[in-house]
N, C-alpha and C positions, 0 to 999 in steps of 0.2 A: 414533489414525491408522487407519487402514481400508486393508484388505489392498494395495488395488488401487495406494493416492498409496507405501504404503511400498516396493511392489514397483517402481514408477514410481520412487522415490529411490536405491532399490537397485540397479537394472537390474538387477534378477529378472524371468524371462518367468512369470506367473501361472500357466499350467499347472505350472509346473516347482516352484513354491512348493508349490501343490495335492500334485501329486506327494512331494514330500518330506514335507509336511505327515500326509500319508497312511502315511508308511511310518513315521514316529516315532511316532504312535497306534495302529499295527498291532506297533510291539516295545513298547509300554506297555501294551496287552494283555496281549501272550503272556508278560511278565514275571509273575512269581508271586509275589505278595505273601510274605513272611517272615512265619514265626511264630516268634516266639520265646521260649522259657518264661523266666519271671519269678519265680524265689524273694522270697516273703516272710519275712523274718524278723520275730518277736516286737519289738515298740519294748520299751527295757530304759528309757526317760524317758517325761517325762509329756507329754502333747500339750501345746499353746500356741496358741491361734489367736489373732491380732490382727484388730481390724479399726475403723478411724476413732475410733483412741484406746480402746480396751476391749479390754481382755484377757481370757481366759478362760484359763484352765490344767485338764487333765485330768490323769485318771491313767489312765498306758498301755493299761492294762487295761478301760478304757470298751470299750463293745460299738458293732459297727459300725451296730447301725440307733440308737441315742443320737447318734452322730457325724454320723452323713447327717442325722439331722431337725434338729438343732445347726446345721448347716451351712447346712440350705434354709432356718432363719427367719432367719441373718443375711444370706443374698445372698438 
């Protein structure tokens, strides 16, 4: 639906949509994304990837560039 028929359903006056419209992307702005730290812990199991009936099992301790190349030839 296109601003104009929804504000027509609504009995919104279209500058007044504008207007609002404006001031909720002017506080998504000035909002300030969250950082937030993320503890890794060591896996104490073995990996397990499924995918379309095939399993693979690793051992925890596989290094992360075998995991990622792993990853990119089955997706």
């Amino acid at each position: 639906m296109i601003v104009t028929a929804f504000c027509a359903k609504k009995g919104i006056n279209l500058k007044t949509y504008y207007y609002r419209l404006r001031k909720v992307r002017e506080q998504c702005v000035e909002a300030k994304p969250a950082i937030v730290p993320v503890a890794i812990h060591s896996a104490t199991s073995d990996i397990r990837i499924e995918k379309n009936g095939l399993q693979i099992s690793l051992p925890a301790d596989v290094s992360t560039e075998t995991l990622i190349r792993l990853i990119h030839e089955l997706y």
